[in-house]
mmCIF file of the N, C-alpha and C atoms, coordinates in Angstrom:
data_MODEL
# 
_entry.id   MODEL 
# 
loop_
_atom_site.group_PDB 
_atom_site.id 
_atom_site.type_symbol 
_atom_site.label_atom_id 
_atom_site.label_alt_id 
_atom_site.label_comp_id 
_atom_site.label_asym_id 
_atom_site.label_entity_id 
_atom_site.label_seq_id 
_atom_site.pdbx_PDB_ins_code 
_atom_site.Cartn_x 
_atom_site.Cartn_y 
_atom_site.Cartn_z 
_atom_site.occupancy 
_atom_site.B_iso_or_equiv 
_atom_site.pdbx_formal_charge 
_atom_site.auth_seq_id 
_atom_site.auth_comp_id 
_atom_site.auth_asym_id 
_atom_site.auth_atom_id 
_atom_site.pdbx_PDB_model_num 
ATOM 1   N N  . UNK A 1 1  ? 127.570 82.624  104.834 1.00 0.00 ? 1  UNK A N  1 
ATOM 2   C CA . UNK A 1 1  ? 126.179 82.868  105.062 1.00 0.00 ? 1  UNK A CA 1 
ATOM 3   C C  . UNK A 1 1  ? 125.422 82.551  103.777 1.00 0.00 ? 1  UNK A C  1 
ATOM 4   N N  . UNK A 1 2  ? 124.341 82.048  103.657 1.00 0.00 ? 2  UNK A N  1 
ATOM 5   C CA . UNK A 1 2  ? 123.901 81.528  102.930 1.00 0.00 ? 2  UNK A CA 1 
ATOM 6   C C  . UNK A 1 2  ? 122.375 82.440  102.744 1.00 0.00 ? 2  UNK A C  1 
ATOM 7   N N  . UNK A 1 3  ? 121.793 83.274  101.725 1.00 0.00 ? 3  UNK A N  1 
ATOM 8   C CA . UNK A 1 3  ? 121.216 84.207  101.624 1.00 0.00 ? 3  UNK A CA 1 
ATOM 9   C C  . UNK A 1 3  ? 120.209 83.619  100.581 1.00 0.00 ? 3  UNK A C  1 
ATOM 10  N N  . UNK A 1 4  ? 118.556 83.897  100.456 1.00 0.00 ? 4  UNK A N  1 
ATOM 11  C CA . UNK A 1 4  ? 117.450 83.185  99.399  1.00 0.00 ? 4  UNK A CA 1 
ATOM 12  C C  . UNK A 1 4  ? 116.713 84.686  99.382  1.00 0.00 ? 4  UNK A C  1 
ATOM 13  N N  . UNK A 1 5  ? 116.909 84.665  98.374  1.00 0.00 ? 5  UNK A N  1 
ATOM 14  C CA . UNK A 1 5  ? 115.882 85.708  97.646  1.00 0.00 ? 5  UNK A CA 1 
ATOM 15  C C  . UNK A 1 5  ? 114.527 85.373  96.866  1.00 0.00 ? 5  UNK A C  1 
ATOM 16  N N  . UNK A 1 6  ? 113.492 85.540  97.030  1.00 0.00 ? 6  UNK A N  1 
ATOM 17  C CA . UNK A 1 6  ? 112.042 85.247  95.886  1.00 0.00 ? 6  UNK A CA 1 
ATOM 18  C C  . UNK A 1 6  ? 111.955 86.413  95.354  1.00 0.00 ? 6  UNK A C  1 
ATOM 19  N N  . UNK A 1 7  ? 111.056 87.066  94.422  1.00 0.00 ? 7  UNK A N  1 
ATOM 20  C CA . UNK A 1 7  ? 110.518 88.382  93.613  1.00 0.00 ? 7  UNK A CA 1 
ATOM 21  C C  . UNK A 1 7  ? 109.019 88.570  94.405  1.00 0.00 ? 7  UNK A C  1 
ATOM 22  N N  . UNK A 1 8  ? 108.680 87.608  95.123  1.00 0.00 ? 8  UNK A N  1 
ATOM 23  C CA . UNK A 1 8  ? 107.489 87.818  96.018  1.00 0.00 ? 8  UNK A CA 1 
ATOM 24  C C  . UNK A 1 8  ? 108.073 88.625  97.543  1.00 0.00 ? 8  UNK A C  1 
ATOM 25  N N  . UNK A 1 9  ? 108.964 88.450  97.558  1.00 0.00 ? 9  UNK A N  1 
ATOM 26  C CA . UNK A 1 9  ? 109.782 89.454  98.814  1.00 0.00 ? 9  UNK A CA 1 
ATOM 27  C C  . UNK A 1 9  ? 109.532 91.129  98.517  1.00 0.00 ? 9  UNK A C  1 
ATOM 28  N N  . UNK A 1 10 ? 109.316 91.029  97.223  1.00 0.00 ? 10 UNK A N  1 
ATOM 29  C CA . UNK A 1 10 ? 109.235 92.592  97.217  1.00 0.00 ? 10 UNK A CA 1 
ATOM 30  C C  . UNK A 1 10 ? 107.535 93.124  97.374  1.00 0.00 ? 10 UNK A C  1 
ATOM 31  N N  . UNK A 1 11 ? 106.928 92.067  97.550  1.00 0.00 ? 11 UNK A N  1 
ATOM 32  C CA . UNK A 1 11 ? 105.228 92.470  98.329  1.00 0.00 ? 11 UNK A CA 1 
ATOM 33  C C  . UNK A 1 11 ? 105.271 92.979  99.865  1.00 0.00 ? 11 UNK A C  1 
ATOM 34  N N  . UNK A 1 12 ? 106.007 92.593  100.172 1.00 0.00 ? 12 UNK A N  1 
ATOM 35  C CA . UNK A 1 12 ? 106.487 92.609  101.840 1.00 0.00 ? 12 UNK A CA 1 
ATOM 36  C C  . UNK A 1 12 ? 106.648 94.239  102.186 1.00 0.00 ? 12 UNK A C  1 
ATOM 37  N N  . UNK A 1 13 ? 105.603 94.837  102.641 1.00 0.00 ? 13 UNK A N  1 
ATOM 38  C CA . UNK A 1 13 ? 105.396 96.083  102.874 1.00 0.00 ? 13 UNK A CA 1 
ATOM 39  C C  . UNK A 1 13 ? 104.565 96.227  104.226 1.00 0.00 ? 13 UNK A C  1 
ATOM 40  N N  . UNK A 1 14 ? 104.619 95.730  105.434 1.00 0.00 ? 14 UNK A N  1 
ATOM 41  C CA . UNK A 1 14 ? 104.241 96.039  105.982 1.00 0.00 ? 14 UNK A CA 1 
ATOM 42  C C  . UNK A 1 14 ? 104.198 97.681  106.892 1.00 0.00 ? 14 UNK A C  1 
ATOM 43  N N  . UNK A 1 15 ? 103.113 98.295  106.907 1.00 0.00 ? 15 UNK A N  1 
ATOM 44  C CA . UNK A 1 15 ? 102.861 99.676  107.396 1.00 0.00 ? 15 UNK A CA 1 
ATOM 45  C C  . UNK A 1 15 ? 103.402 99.812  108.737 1.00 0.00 ? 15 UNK A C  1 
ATOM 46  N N  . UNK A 1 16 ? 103.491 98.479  109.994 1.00 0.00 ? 16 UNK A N  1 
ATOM 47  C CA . UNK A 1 16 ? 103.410 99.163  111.366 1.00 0.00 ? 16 UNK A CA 1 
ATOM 48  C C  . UNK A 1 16 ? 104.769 97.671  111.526 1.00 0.00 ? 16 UNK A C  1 
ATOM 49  N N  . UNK A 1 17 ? 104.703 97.570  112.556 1.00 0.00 ? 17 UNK A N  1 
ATOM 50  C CA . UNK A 1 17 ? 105.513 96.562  113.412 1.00 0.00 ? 17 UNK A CA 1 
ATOM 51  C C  . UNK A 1 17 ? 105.737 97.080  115.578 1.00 0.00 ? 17 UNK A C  1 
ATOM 52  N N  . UNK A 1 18 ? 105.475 96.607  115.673 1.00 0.00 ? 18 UNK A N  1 
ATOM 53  C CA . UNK A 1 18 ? 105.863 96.934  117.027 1.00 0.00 ? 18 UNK A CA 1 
ATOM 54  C C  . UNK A 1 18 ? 107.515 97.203  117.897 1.00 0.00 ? 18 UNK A C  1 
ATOM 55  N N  . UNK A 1 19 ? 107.842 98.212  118.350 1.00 0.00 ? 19 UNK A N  1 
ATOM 56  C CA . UNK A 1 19 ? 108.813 98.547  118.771 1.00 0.00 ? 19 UNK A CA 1 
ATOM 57  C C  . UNK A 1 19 ? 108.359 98.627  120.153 1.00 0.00 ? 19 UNK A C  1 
ATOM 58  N N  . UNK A 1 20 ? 109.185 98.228  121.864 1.00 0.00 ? 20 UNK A N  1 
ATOM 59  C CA . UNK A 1 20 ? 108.835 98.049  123.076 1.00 0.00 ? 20 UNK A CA 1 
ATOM 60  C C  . UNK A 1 20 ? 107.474 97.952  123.116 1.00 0.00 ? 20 UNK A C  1 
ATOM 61  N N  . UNK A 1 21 ? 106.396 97.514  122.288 1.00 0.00 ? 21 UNK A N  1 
ATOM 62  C CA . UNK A 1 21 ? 105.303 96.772  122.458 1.00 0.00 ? 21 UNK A CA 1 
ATOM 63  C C  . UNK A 1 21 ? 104.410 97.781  121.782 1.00 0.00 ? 21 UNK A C  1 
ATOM 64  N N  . UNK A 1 22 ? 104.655 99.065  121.133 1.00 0.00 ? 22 UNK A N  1 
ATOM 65  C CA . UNK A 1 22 ? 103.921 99.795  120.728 1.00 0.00 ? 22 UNK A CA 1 
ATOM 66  C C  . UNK A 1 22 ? 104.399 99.663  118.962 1.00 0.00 ? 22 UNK A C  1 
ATOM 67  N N  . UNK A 1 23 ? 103.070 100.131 118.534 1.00 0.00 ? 23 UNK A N  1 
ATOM 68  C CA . UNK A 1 23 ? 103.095 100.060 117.050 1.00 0.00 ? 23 UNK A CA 1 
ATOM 69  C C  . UNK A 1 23 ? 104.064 101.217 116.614 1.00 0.00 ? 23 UNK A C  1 
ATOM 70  N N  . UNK A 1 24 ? 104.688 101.023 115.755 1.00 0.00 ? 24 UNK A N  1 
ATOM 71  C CA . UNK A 1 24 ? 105.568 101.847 115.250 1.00 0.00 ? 24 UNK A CA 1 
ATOM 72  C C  . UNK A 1 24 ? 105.893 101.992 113.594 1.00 0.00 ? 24 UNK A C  1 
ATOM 73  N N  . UNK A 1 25 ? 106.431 102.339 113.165 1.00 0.00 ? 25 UNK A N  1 
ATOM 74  C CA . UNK A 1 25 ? 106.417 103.103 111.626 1.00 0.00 ? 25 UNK A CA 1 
ATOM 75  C C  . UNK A 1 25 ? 107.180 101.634 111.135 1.00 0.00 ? 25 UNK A C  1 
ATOM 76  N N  . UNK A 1 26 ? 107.098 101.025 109.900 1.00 0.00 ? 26 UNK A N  1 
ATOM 77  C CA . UNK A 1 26 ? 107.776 99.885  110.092 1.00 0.00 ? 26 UNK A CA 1 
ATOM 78  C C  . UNK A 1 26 ? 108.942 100.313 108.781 1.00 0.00 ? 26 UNK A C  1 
ATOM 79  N N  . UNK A 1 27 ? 110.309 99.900  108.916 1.00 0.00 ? 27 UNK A N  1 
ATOM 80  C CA . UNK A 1 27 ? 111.129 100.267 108.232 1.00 0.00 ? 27 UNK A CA 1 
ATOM 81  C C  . UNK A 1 27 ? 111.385 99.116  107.074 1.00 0.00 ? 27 UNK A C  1 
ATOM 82  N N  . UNK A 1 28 ? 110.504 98.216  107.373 1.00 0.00 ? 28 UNK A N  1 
ATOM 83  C CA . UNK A 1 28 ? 110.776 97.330  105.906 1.00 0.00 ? 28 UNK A CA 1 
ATOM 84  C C  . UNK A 1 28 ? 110.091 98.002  105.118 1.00 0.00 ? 28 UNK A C  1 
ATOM 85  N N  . UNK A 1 29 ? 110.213 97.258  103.550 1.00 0.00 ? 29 UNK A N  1 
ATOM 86  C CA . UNK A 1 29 ? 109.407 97.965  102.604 1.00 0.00 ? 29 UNK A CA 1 
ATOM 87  C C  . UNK A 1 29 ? 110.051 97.130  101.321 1.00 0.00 ? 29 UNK A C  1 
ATOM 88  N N  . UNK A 1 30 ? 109.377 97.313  100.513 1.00 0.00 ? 30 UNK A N  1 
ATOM 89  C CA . UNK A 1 30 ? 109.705 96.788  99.034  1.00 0.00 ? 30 UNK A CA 1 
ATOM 90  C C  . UNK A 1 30 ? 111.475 97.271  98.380  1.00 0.00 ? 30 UNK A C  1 
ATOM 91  N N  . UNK A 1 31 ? 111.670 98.626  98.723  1.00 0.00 ? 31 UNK A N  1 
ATOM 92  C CA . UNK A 1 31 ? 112.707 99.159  98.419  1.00 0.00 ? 31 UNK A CA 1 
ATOM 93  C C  . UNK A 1 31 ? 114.363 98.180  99.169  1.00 0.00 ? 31 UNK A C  1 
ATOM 94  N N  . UNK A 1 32 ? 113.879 97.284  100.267 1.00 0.00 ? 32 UNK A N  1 
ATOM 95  C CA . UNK A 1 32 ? 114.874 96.300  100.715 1.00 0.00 ? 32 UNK A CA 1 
ATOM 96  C C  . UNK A 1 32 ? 115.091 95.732  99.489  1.00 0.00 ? 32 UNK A C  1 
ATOM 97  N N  . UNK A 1 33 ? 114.248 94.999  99.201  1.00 0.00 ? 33 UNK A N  1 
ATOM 98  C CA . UNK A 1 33 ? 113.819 93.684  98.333  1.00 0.00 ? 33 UNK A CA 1 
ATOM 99  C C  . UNK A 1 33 ? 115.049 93.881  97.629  1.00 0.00 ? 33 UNK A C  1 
ATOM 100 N N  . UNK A 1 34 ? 115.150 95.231  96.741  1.00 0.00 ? 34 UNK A N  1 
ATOM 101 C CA . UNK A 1 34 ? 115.722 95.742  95.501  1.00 0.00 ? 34 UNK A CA 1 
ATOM 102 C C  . UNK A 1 34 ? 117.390 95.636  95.757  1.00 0.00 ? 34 UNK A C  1 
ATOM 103 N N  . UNK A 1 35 ? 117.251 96.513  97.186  1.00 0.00 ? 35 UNK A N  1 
ATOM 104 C CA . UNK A 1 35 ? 118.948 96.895  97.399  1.00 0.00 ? 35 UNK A CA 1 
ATOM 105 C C  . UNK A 1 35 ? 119.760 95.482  98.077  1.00 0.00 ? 35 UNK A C  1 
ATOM 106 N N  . UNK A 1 36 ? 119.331 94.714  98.677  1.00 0.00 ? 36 UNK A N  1 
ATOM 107 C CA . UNK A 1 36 ? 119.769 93.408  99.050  1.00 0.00 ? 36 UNK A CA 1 
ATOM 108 C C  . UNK A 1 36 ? 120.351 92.599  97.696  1.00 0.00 ? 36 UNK A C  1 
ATOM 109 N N  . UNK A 1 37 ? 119.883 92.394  97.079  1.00 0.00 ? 37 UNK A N  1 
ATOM 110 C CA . UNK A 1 37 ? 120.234 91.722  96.107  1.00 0.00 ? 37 UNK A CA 1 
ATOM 111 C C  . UNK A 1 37 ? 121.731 92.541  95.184  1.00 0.00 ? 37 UNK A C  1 
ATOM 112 N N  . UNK A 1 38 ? 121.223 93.775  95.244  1.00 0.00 ? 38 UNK A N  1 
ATOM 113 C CA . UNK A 1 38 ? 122.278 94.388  94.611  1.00 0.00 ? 38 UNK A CA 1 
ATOM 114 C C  . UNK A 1 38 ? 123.633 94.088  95.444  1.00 0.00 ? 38 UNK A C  1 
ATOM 115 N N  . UNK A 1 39 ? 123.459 94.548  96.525  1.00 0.00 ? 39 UNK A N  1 
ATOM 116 C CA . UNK A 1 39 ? 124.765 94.544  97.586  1.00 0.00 ? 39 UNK A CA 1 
ATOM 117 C C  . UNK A 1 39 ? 125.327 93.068  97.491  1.00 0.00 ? 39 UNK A C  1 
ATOM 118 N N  . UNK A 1 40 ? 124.483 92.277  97.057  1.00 0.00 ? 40 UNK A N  1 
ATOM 119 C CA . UNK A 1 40 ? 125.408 90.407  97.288  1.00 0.00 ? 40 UNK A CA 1 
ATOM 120 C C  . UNK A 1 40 ? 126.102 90.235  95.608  1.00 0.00 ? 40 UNK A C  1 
ATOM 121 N N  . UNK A 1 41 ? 125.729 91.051  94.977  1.00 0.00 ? 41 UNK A N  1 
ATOM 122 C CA . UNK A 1 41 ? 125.598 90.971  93.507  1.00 0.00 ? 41 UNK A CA 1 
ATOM 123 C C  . UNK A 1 41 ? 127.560 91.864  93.258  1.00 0.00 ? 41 UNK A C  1 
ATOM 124 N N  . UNK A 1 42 ? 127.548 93.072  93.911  1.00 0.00 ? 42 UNK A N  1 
ATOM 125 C CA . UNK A 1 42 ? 128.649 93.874  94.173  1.00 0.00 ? 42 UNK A CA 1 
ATOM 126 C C  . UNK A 1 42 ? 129.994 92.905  94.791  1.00 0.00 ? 42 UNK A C  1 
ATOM 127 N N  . UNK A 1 43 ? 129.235 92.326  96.334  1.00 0.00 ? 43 UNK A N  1 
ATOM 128 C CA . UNK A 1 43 ? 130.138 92.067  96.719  1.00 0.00 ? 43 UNK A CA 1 
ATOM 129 C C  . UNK A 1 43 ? 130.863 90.395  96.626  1.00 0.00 ? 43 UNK A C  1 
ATOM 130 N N  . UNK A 1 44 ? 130.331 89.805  94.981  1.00 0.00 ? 44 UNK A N  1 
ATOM 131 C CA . UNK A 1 44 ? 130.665 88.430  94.533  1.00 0.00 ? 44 UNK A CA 1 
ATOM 132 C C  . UNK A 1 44 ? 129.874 87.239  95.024  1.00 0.00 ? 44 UNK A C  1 
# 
C-alpha cells in the first residue's frame, strides 16, 4: 500500500460529516494527521 502524507493534512478538521444522510459529529480531526504517520514510522 502505498500511503502520501502533506503537513497541510493536519488543517483537515472538519466539524460535521453526514452519517445515513444526517449530519453527524465528524471523527476526523487534526489529531489523525499526527498518529498516522507515527504508526507507518513504527511499523518500517
Amino acid at each position: 500500500m502505498k500511503c502520501f502524507y502533506h503537513p497541510d493534512q493536519a488543517l483537515h478538521a472538519p466539524p460535521t460529516f453526514l452519517l445515513r444522510g444526517q449530519p453527524a459529529p465528524s471523527p476526523e480531526g487534526p489529531v489523525r494527521a499526527e498518529l498516522l504517520p507515527r504508526g507507518w514510522h513504527r511499523q518500517g
